[in-house]
N, C-alpha and C positions, 0 to 999 in steps of 0.2 A: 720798439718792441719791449713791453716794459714785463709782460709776463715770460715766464721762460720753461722747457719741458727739457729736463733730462734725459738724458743716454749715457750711460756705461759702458765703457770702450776696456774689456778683459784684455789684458796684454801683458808680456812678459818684460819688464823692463830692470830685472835683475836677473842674474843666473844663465846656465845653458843656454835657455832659448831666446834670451834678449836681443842677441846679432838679427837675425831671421824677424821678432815681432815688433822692430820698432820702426822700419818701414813700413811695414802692415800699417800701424798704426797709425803711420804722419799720414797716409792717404787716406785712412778715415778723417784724421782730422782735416784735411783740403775739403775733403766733400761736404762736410759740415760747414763749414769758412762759404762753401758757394752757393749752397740751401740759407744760410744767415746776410747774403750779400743782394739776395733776391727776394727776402721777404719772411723767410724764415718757415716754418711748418704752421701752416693756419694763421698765421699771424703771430704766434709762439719762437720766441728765440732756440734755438737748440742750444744745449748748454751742456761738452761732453763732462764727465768726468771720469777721468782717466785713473783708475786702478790695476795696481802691480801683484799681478798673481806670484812671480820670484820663482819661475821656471817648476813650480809647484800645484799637482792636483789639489793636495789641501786646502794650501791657502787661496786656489782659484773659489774651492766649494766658502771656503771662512769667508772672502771678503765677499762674492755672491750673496749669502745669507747677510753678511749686515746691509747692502744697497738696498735687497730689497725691504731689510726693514723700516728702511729711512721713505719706502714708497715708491721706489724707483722700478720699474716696470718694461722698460727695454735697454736691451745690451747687444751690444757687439765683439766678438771676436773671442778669444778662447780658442788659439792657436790650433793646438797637439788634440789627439783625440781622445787622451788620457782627463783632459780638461775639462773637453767638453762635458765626456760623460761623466764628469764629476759635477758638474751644475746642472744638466739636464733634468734631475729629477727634481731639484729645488727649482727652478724656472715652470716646469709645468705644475707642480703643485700653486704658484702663487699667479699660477695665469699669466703669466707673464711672457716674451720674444722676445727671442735670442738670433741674434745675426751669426751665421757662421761662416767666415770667407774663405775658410784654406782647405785644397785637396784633402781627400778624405776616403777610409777603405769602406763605406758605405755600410750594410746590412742593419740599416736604420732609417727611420723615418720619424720625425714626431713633428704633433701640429705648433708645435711650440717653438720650433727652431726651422729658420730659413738657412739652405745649405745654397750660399751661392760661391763655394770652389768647385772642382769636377771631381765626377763622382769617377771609380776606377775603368769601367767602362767607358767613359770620356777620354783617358788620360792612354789606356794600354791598345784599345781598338784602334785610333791612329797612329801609335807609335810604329805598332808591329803591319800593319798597311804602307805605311813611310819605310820601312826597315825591306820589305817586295819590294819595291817599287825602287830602292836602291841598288839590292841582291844584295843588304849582309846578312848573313845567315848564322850570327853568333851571338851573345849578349850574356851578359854578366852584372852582377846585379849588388852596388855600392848604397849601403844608404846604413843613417842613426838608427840606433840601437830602441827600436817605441815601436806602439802597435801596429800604426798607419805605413809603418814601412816593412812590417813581418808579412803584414796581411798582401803587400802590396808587392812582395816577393814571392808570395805564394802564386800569387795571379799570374807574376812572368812566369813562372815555372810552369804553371799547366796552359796557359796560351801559346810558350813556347812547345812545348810539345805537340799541340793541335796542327802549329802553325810549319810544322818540321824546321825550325829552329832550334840550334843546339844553346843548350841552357848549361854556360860553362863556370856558373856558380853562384855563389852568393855571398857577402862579408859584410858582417852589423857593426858597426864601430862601440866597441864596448863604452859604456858611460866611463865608470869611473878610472880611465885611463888619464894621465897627464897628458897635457898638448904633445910632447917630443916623441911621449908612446903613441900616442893617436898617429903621427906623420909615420913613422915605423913600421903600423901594422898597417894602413893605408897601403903605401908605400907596397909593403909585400901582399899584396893582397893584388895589385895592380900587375901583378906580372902574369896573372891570368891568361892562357892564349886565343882573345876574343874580338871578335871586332868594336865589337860595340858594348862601352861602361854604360849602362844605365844609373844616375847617381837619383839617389831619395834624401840626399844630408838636409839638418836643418840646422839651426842654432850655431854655437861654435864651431859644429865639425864642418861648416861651408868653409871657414878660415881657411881652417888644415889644410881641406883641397886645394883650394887656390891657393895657399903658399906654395904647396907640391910642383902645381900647375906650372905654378910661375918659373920654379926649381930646373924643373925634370922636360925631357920631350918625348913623348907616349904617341906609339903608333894606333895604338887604339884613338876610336870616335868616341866623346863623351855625348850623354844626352842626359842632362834635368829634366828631372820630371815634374819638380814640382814648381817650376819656371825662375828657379833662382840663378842669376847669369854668373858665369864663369870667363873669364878673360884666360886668354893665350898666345903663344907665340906662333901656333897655327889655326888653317882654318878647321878643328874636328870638333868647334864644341856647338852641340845644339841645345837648345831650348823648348821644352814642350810646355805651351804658355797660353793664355785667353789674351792676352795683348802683347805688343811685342817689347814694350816698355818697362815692364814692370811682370813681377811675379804671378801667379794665379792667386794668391793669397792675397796680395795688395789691392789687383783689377776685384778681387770679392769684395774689400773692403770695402772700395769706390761704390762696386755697384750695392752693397747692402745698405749703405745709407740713401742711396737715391732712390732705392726699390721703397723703402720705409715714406719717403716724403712722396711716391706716385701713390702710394695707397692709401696715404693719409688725405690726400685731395680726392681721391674717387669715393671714399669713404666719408667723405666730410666730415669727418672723426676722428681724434687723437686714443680715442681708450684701445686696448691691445685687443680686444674678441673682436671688435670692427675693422681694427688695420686686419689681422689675420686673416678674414672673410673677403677683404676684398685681393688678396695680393697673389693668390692662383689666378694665373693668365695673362699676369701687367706683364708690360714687354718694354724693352731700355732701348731708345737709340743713343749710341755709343759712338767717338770715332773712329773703332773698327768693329762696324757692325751691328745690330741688333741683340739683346739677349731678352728670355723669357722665362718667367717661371710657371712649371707646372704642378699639376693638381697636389703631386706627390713635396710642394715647394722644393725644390730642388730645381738650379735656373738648368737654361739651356741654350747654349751659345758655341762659335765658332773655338777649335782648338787648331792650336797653330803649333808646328816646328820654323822654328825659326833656328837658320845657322849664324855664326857668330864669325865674322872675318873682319880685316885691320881696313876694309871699305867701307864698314859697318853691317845692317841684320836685314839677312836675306829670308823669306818668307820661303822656303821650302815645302811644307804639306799644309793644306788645309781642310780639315773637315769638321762637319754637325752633325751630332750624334745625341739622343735624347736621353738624359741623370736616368741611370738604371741603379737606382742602390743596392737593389736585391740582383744584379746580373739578368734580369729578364724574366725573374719567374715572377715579378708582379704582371707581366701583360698575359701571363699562360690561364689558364682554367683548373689548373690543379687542384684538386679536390683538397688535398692538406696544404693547402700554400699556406696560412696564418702560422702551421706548427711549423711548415718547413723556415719559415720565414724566422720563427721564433729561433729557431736551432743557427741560422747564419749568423742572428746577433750575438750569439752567445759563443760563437768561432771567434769574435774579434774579445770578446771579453776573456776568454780560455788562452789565447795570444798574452795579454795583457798579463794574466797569472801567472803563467808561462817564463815570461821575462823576468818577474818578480821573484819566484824560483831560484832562477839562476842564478840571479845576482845575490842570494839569500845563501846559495850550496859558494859559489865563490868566495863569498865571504867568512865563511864557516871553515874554508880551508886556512884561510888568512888566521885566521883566528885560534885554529888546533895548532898552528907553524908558533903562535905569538905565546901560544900556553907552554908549549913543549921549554919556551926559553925561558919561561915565568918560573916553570917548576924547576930546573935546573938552579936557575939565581935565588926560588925558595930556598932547595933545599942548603946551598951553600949558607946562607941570611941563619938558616933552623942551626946549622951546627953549631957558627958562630954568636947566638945568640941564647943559644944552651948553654954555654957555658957561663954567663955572665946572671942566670936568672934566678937564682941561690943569692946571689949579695943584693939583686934589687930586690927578692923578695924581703931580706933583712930588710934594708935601707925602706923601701916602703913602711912597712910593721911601724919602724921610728918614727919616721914623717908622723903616722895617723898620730902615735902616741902625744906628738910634741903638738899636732893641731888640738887633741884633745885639749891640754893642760892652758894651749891658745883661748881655746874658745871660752873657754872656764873663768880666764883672767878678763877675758873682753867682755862676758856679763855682769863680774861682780866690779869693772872700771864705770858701765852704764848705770847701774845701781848706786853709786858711789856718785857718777856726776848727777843724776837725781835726788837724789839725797841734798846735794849741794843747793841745786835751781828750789827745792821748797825750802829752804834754809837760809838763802842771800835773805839780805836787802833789797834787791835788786828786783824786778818786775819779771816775769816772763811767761811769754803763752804762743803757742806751736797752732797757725793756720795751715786748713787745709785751700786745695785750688781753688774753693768757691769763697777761701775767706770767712768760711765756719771755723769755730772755735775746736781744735782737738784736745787741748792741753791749757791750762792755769794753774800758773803756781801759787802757793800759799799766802805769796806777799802781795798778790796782785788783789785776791778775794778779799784780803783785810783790805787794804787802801780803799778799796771800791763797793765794800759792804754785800759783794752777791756770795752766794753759793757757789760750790763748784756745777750739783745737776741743775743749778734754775742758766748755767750760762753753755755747756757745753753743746756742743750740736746747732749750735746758735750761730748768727750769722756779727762779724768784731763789729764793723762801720754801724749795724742795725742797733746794736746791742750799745756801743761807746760812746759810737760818734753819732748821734742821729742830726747834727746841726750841720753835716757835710753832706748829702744825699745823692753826692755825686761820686764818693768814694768809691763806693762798690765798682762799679763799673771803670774807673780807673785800675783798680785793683785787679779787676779779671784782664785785662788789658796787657799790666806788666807782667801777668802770667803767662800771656800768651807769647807775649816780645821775653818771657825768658830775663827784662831790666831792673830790676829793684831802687830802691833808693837806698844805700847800704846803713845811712845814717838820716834820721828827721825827729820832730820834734812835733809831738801831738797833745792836742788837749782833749780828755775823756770827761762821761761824766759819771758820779758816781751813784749805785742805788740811790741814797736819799738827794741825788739831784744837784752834788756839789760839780767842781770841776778840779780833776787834777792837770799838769802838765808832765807829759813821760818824754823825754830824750831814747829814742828806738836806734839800736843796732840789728839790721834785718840782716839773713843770711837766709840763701834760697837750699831748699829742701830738694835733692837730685835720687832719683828710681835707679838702678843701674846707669848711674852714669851719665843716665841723657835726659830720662822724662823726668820734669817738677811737680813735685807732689802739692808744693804747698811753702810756709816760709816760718821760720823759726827768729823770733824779734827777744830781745833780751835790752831792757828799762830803767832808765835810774829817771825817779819823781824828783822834779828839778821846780817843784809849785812855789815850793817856799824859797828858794834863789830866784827865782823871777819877782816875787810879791817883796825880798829884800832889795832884790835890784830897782823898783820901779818905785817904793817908797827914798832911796836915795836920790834917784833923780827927782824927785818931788820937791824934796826938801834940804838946801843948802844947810839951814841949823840944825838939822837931823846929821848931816854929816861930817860936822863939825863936829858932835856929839860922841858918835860912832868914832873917831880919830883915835880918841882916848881909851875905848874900851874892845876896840878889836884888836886882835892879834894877827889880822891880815897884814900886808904891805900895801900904804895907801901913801898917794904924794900927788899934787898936784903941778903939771908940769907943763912949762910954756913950750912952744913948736921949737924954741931954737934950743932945747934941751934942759933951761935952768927951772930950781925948784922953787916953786912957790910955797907952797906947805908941804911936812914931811909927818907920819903918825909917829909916835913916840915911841912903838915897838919896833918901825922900820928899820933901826940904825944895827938893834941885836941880829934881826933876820938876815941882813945885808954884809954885816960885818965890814961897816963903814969905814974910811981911813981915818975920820976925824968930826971932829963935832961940827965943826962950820962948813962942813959937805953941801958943795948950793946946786952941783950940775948931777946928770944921769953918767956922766964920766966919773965922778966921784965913785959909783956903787958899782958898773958895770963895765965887762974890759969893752975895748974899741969896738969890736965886731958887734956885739949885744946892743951897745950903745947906736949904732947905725941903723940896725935893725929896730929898734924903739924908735927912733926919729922917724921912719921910715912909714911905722905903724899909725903914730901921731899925727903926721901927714895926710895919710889915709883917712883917718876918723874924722880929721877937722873939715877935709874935702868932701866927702860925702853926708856931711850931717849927722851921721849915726854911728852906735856902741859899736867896737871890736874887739873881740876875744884872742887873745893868742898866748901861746903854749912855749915855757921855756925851762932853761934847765942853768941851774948852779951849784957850783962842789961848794958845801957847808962843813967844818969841820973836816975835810977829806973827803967827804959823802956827797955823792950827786942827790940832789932836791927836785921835782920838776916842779913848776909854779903854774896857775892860769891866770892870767891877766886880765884884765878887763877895762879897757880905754874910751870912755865915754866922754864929747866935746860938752866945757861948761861954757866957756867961749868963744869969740874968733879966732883966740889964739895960746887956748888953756884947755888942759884934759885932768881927768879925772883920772889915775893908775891907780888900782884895785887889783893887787895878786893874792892869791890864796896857793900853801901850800899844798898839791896835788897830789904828793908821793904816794900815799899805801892807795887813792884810787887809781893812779895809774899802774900801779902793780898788781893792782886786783882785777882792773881790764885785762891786763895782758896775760894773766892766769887765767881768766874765763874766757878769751880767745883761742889760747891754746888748748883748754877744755874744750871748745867748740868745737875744734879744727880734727879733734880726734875724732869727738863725738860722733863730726858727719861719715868719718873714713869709716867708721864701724857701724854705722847706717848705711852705708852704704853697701861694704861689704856683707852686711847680714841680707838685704835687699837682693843681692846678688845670689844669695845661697836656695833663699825662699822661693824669688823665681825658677832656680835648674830645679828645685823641686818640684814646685807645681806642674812644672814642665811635665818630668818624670809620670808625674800621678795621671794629668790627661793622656799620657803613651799607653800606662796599662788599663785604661779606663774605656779607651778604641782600638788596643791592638790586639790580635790574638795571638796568644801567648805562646803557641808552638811554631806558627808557622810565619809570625811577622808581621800580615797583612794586616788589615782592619778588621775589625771583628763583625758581627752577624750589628751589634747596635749602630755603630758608624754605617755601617753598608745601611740599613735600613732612615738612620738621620738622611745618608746623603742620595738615596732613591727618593724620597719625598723632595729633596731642597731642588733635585736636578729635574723632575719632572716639573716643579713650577715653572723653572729656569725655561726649560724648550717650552710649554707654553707660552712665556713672555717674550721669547726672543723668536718664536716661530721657527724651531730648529730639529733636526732631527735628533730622537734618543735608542740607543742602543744596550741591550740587556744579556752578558751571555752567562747562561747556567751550564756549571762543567761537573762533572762527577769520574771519580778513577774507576775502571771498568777493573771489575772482579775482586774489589777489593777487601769483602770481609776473608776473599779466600788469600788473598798476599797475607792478611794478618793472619790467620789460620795456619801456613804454611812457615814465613817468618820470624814470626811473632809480633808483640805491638808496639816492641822499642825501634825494630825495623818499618814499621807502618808509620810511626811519626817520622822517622828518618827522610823515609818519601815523601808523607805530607811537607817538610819543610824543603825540602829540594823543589818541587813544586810551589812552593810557596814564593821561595826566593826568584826561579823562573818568575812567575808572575810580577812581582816589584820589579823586575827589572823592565818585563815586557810592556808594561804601561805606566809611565813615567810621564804623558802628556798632563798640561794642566787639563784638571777636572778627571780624568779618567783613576777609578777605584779600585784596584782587585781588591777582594774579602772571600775570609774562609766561612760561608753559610751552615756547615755545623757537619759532621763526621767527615767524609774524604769529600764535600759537595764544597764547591768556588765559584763565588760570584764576580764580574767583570762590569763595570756600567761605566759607560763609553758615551760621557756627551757630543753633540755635533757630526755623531757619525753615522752615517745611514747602513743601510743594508746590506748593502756590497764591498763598502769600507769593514764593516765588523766581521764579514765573511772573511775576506783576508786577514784580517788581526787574529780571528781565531782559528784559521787555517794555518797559521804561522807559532799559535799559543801548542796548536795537535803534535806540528809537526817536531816542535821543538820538545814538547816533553817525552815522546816519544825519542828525540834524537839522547835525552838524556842517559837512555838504553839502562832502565832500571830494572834490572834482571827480576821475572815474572811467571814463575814455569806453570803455576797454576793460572794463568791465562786461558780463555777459550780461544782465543782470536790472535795474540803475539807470543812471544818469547820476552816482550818488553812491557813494561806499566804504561797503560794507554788512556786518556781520555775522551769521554762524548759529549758534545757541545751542543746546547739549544740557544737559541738567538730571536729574540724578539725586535726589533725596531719601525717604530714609528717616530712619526709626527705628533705628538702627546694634544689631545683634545679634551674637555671636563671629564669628561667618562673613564679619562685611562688612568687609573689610580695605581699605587703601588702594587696592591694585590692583583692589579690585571695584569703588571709588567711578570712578574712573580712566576704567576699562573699560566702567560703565554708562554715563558723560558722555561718554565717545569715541561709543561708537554714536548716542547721539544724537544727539551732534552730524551723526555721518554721514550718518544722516537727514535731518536738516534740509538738508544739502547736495543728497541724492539727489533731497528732494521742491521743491527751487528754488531756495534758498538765502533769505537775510534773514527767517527765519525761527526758530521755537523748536520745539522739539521734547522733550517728559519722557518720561523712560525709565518703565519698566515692570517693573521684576527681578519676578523670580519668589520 
C-alpha cells in the first residue's frame, strides 16, 4: 500500500490527563495496526498521527486548526469534554470527523462527531437498577474537578431522589491541589456514611485513589463509572464498563476506528460527507457483543457492572439502553424541544464557567494573602530606601555630568582618528555587507585616480577587482560565516587602467556586539617592493650592482650558515666583531642564528621566497628588521633585511587606533539602538494608559485578519467602553479619570499577555482587545474575566447608574475572516455590540451576530 490516508489521534500525553489518555490511545493505535494488517482502508494505508493536546483546551483547539490545515480531515479522541468542545466548532466548519470515545454528560449532538462512549443515560440507568437489585440504598459521589463530572453529579443527585436513594453527598477533587493534598481531602471526603462511592476520577486523580486503595480498607463499595479498574484487598470495587477488559473510553477507541473502516467500505468512499452518510445504523460484532450506531451517531451497546475479586472479573448486571443525549426529550413531541434542547447544552457550558469562576475567586484569595505580605516588605524596602535617595540623587547628577564630558572626548578622539585615515600613507576604505563601498580615504582616490562620488555606493570587487568575478560572492560568503581573512594581499586596478598591489589588514565591523555590518581594511601599496623584488630575482648583475648602493642588509648565504657575499653597509648595521666575519654566528647571537638556518632550510626546500620578521638591540635600541630569503641555489640564498622600525610602530599605533575606534562604534551603536527603540514605544504606545495606541491597534487589525484568513482560524474583536464615565470625570475630575484609565490600562497588559493578542486604548475611556485564534466562547470568557476584574478593582464610582464601582460594557465580534470581513466590518460589528450592552444596562457583554 503505497498511498496512505491520515487520522489524528487527539490525546493527552502530557499533563493531568495523560495517566487516563494514553491507554485510550495505544488501543486506537491496535485497531489501526489490524485495519493496516488486513488491507488497509480502500486500499489506503492508515497512517495515525499522534498529537499532544498537554492536558489542555487550548492547545487541543491550536494543534486541531493547524492538522487541519495541513488537509487532514478525520480525528479521534479529545478525551475531557472541555476539549472536545474546544475543537468541535473548528471540525464542523472544515467539514470534517471527529471520533469521540469517552463517557460523556451528553446535551449534544453534531453531525460532525461520532460519540461512541455512553451517554449518561447509559451509564446512571443501570447503575441505579444494579444498586435495587443489590438493596444498597446509599451513594455518594467522588470524581475530578471538569464538566463531565459536575453534570454527571448532578444526574446522581436527582435519579437519586426519584429512585428513594439517599444521596449522601458529593467531593470534586480540586485541580490545583498537590498529590499529598489530593490523598488528604480524598481521604476525608471517604468517611462519608454510605454504601456505595460512586468514583468519576480521571487523569492523575485515578493514582491518588488507588494508592489510597491500596493504603486503607473501606467498608464502603466502590463503583467506576467511567470503567477505569481499581485493584484491592477486597472484593467492593465495581466497574461500570462496555467491556470487561478495558475502560469505556478505550472499547470507544477500538470501536471508532472500526466504525470509520465499516463505513468507508459501505460507502466505497474515503471523503468525510460520504463516510458520515453512511455510518447511522452500522453495527460492530464485537467479542462481547454487538454495538450500533444510531440516527442521533451516538453507538449503542451492552453496559456491564463488572465486580472486581482476587478470582478475577465477575459480570454482575447487564443491560442495553439506547444514547439518550438529551435524557429522552429527543423521542418526546414537545412543541419547544429545539429551544429546550438549546438550553441543556448550555447547562453543560454554565457548569464549565462555573468551575472557571471558582478557581478564578480561589485564586484571588491566594493573591490578596501574597499582597497583604508584598505591602508590608514594601513598606519596610520604602523606609529603608528613603533614606539613602538624596545621595543617589547627587551621585546620579555626577555620573550624567562625567558621561557628558565622556561623550564629548569620544567624538572629538573619532574626529581626530579621521583626520588621521585621510592623512596616512596608508590606504583605507570601510565596506558595507554587500561589499559596497561606504567610506575612501584620501590616499586611496590619489593612487587610483577616482573620485570620491564616482566610487561610493559602488560595489569594491566590481569596481577594483573586475579580473576576479568570483569575489563577490566569496565576500558575501565570509559575511555570512562571520570569517575574514585578517591579512591578504590584492591587486586593484586603477581609473586609467594601471594596477596597483595593496597589503589589507581587514578587521570585521560588529552592531551591538553581535550583527556584522560590513568590514573596515586599512593598506600599505607594496607595487613598487614587489616590481623591486621581481627585477632582483631577474637579474644577478642588477644585484650585484644594488650591493653597493643600498643601505639594506644584504649577504648571501650558503645552508650551512657561511657567507658568500656580504653588502658594504651590512657590517655598520650589524655591528660586526670584525672584518673577516664569514659565518651568520659572526653577526647574530645562537638562538637568531638557529632560527635563520632553520628559515634557509625552508626556502631552499620548497623552492620559494620567505619573509620573516626580526628584532636587534643597536646602540641599546631595539630595531625590528624584515627579511627577505630568496633561493639562488641548491644551496645559496639571497638575505635582504630592511630596517622596519617606525613601520612597525606605526602599525601598532593604528592598531591600537583601531581597537578603540571599534569600542566606540560599538558603544555609540548601542546607544542609537535604545534609542530608536525608545522612539517606536512612543510612536505605538499610548501615552497615558500603556497599551498600544489607536495606530498599532489598527496596523495589527489589518495584519491579523490576513493571518486568520491564511491560516483558516478563528478572529476575536472586543470593544469595551467605562460605563458613565464623562459623569466619573464631572464628579472627580480629569486627573482622577486618567488615574482610572491607566489602572484599567494596566489591568488589560497584564490580562492578555498571549502571543498575538493586543489590548489598545481606541480613543477617550473606549479599549480595544483583538484576540487571535480565538473563537466565540473563548473571548466570551476572557472578557467575562476582563468585566469581572475591573470591576473587582472596586474603583469607587457614586455617579454610577448601575454600581457603586467603575464598570465596563463589552461587544464581541468573532468570526472566521472571509474577503468581505474587513477592518471596518470587525470595527462596526464590536461597535454595535457594544451598544447593546449599553442599551440593555451597562456592565455587561454582549456577541454580535453578522450575518
Amino acid at each position: 500500500m503505497s498511498q496512505v490516508i491520515p487520522i489524528a489521534l487527539l490525546h493527552s500525553l502530557s499533563g493531568s490527563m495523560e495517566l487516563t489518555e494514553r491507554a485510550v490511545l495505544q488501543n486506537a493505535l491496535d485497531a489501526i495496526d489490524e485495519i493496516n494488517a488486513t488491507g488497509g482502508l480502500l486500499g489506503f494505508r492508515v497512517e495515525p498521527v499522534i498529537t499532544d493536546g498537554c492536558s489542555s483546551p487550548e492547545i487541543f483547539a491550536e494543534r486541531t486548526l493547524e492538522l487541519l490545515g495541513k488537509g487532514i480531515r478525520f480525528f479521534a479522541g479529545g478525551y475531557s469534554s472541555v476539549s472536545r468542545k474546544s475543537v468541535r466548532p473548528l471540525i464542523e466548519d472544515a467539514g470534517a470527523l471527529l471520533f469521540f470515545p469517552a463517557p460523556h454528560e451528553g446535551f449534544e449532538a453534531s453531525p460532525s462527531i461520532v460519540y461512541t462512549g455512553l451517554t449518561l443515560n447509559q451509564q446512571l440507568l443501570p447503575l441505579f437498577h444494579w444498586m435495587k437489585a443489590t438493596g444498597k440504598k446509599s451513594i455518594f459521589h467522588l470524581g475530578s474537578d471538569m464538566v463531565y463530572q459536575r453534570v454527571l453529579g448532578r444526574m446522581l443527585r436527582l435519579l437519586a431522589l426519584e429512585s428513594g436513594v439517599h444521596f449522601a453527598g458529593e467531593f470534586y477533587i480540586p485541580e490545583p491541589l498537590k498529590d499529598e493534598q489530593k490523598e488528604e481531602a480524598i481521604l476525608e471526603a471517604l468517611n462519608a456514611d454510605t454504601e456505595l462511592v460512586a468514583v468519576s476520577c480521571s487523569g492523575n486523580d485515578t493514582a491518588r485513589l488507588q494508592r489510597l486503595l491500596n493504603e486503607h480498607s473501606f467498608a464502603q463499595a466502590f463503583a467506576s463509572l467511567n470503567g477505569e479498574s481499581y485493584s484491592s484487598n477486597t472484593d467492593n470495587v465495581f466497574v461500570l464498563c462496555t467491556h470487561p477488559d478495558a475502560s469505556i473510553a478505550a472499547t470507544g477507541a477500538r470501536h471508532s476506528i472500526h466504525l470509520w473502516r465499516k463505513a468507508a467500505l459501505v460507502a466505497d468512499d474515503i471523503s468525510p460527507a460520504a463516510i458520515r452518510q453512511a455510518l447511522p445504523g452500522l453495527q460492530l460484532d464485537t467479542d462481547f457483543g454487538t454495538a450500533g450506531l444510531r440516527n442521533n451517531l451516538h453507538i449503542e451497546q451492552d453496559t456491564l457492572i463488572v465486580q472486581l475479586t482476587a478470582h478475577g472479573k465477575q459480570v454482575q448486571h447487564r443491560e442495553r439502553l439506547s444514547p439518550l443525549p438529551y435524557l429522552g426529550l429527543e423521542a418526546t413531541n414537545f412543541e419547544l424541544r429545539p429551544l429546550a434542547e438549546q438550553a441543556m447544552a448550555g447547562y453543560a457550558d454554565s457548569v464549565h464557567l462555573s468551575l472557571l469562576l471558582e478557581r478564578k475567586n480561589q485564586k484571588q484569595k491566594e493573591i490578596e494573602k501574597e499582597l497583604q505580605r508584598y505591602q508590608h516588605e514594601l513598606e519596610d524596602r520604602v523606609r529603608e530606601r528613603t533614606q539613602s535617595l538624596e545621595l543617589s540623587r547627587q551621585k546620579l547628577e555626577s555620573e550624567i555630568h562625567q558621561r557628558e564630558l565622556l561623550e564629548e572626548a569620544v567624538g572629538e578622539s573619532q574626529r581626530r582618528f579621521r583626520q588621521i585615515l585621510e592623512h596616512t600613507s596608508l590606504v583605507a576604505v570601510v565596506l558595507d555587507q554587500r561589499g559596497c563601498i561606504v567610506y575612501a580615504n584620501q590616499t586611496l582616490l590619489q593612487k587610483t585616480g577616482w573620485k570620491r562620488s564616482e566610487i561610493i555606493e559602488r560595489n569594491w570587487f566590481e569596481q577594483f577587482v573586475p579580473q576576479r568575478p568570483e569575489l563577490p560572492e566569496k565576500y558575501l560568503a565570509a559575511m555570512r560565516s562571520g570569517k575574514i581573512k585578517p591579512k591578504l594581499e590584492q591587486t586593484i586596478r586603477t581609473k586609467a587602467g594601471e594596477t596597483l598591489i595593496l597589503r589589507w589588514s581587514n578587521t570585521l565591523l560588529m552592531e551591538g556586539g553581535q550583527e556584522i555590518t560590513g568590514v573596515v581594511s586599512i593598506g600599505e601599496d607594496i607595487t613598487q617592493q614587489r616590481e623591486a623584488a621581481e627585477a632582483l630575482r631577474r637579474s644577478e648583475e642588477k644585484l650585484r650592482t644594488l650591493f653597493s648602493s643600498m643601505t639594506d642588509v644584504i649577504l648571501v648565504i650558503r645552508d650551512d650558515g657561511s657567507l658568500d657575499e656580504v653588502a658594504p653597509t651590512t657590517s655598520d648595521l650589524l655591528k660586526q666583531k670584525g672584518a673577516d666575519a664569514a659565518t651568520l654566528a659572526d653577526f647574530f647571537p645562537k638562538e637568531q642564528t638557529e632560527f635563520f638556518l632553520g628559515s634557509i632550510q625552508k626556502a631552499l626546500h620548497v623552492h620559494q621566497p620567505l619573509t620573516v620578521e626580526y628584532s636587534l638591540i643597536v646602540d641599546g635600541v631595539e630595531h625590528w628588521f624584515e627579511a627577505r630569503i630568496s633561493p639562488l641555489s641548491a644551496n645559496t640564498v639571497l638575505f635582504i633585511a630592511r630596517d622596519a622600525t617606525e613601520r612597525m610602530l606605526a602599525q601598532r599605533a593604528l592598531h591600537a587606533a583601531n581597537v578603540e575606534l571599534e569600542r566606540r562604534v560599538k558603544d555609540r551603536t548601542k546607544e542609537l539602538q535604545s534609542a530608536n527603540a525608545r522612539l517606536i514605544e512612543l510612536a505605538t504606545r499610548d501615552e497615558l494608559t500603556g497599551v498600544a495606541n489607536r495606530r498599532l491597534f489598527n496596523e495589527t487589525l489589518d495584519a491579523e485578519i490576513r493571518r486568520a484568513r491564511r491560516d483558516k482560524r478563528s478572529l476575536s474583536l472586543l470593544f469595551c467602553d467605562v460605563d458613565y464615565f464623562k459623569k466619573y470625570n464631572d464628579r472627580y475630575g480629569h486627573q482622577a479619570g486618567d488615574e482610572c484609565l491607566i489602572k484599567i490600562g494596566h489591568l488589560l497588559a497584564a490580562l492578555f499577555r498571549r502571543a498575538g493578542e493586543l489590548p489598545a486604548r481606541y480613543g477617550g475611556e473606549e479599549f480595544a482587545v483583538i484576540l487571535p485564534g480565538t473563537d466565540a466562547f473563548q473571548a466570551l470568557l476572557l472578557a467575562e474575566k476582563l468585566r469581572a476584574d475591573v470591576e473587582a478593582l472596586q474603583i469607587r464610582h457614586e455617579e454610577s447608574d448601575i454600581s457603586q464601582w467603575v464598570t465596563l460594557s463589552i461587544g464581541i465580534v468573532s468570526i472566521l475572516p472571509r474577503a468581505k470581513h474587513t477592518s471596518a466590518f470587525f470595527i462596526h460589528e464590536a461597535d454595535n455590540a457594544l451598544y447593546r450592552s449599553k442599551e440593555e444596562g451597562r456592565n455587561r457583554i454582549t456577541v454580535a451576530e453578522p450575518e
